[in-house]
N, C-alpha and C positions, 0 to 999 in steps of 0.2 A: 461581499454579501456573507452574511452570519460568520464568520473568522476561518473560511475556508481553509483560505489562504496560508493565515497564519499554520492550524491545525496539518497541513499537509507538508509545509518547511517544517518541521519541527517530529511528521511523520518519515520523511524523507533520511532527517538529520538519524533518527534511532535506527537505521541502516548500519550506522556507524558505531553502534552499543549493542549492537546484538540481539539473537531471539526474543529473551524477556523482555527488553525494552519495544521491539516492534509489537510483539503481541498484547500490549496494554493499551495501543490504540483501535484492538478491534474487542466487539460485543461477544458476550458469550449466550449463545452461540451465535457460531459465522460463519458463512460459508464463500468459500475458494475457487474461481473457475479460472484452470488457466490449462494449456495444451490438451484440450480436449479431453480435461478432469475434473470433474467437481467434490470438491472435499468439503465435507460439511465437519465445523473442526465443534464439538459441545461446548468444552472447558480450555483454561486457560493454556492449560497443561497439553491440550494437542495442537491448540494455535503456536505454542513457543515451539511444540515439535516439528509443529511447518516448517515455520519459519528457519530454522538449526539447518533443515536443507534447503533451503532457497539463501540463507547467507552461506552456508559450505560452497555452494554453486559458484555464485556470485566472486566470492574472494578468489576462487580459485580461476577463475575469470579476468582477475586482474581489480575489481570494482573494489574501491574508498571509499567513492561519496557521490551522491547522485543529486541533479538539478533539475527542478520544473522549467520544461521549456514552452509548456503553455497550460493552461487551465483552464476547463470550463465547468462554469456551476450553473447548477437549480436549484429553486428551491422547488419544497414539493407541501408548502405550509407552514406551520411554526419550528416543528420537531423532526423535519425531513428533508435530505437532499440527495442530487446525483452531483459528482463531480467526476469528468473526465481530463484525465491528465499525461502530458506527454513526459516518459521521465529519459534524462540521460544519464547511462552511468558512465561511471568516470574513476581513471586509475588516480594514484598517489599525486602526479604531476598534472593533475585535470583537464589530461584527453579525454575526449569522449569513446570510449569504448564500444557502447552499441546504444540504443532507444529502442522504448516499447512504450505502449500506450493502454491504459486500465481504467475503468470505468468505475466507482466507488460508490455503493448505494447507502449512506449514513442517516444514522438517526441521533435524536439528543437523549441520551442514558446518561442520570445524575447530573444532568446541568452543564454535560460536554457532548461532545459528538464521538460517535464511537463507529467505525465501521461495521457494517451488517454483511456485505457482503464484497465480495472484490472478483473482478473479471476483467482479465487480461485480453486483449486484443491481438487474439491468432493471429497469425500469417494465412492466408489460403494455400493450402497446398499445391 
């Protein structure tokens, strides 16, 4: 349904290229909810800033490259969707490292789909 799919391997893959390349797949502005933070990021420039610490995190973690282990979409009309997604990441030799799960609220900005907002699936404490 509407190139989800595609748009999220291909979101997943710029893990692998870093800050500026993850931060072009979300809207400016966007906002971030994850460990019981919500960051509302304006410009491009504070989404790559995110991101610079969520990939410093990550690498140092051991994470390469990360794979959908499952997916689900809505639609929400022409210009709108939720996708919830299980990710695994995965060291150089592609063990699975850890999983988590984020829910994607997207809309179509210029004729692609852009992330509007992204929230991570706490743990309960």
């Amino acid at each position: 349904m509407n190139g989800l799919r595609a748009f999220f391997e291909a979101y997943g893959d710029s893990f692998t290229k870093g800050p500026a390349a993850i931060a072009a797949f979300y809207a400016e502005p966007c906002m971030t909810a994850r460990a019981g933070n919500v960051r509302l990021n304006a410009t491009r420039q504070d989404t790559e800033t995110f991101f610079a610490g969520v990939d410093a995190n990550y690498r140092e973690r051991g994470f390469r490259q990360g794979a959908i282990v499952f997916l689900i979409e809505q639609s929400l009309g022409a210009n709108s969707a939720i996708a919830t997604i299980q990710w695994a990441y995965k060291d150089a030799g592609g063990k699975t490292l850890w999983e988590s799960t984020f829910s994607y609220n997207l809309y179509k900005l210029g004729g692609g789909w852009q992330i509007l907002l992204q929230t991570m699936h706490d743990h309960a404490a």
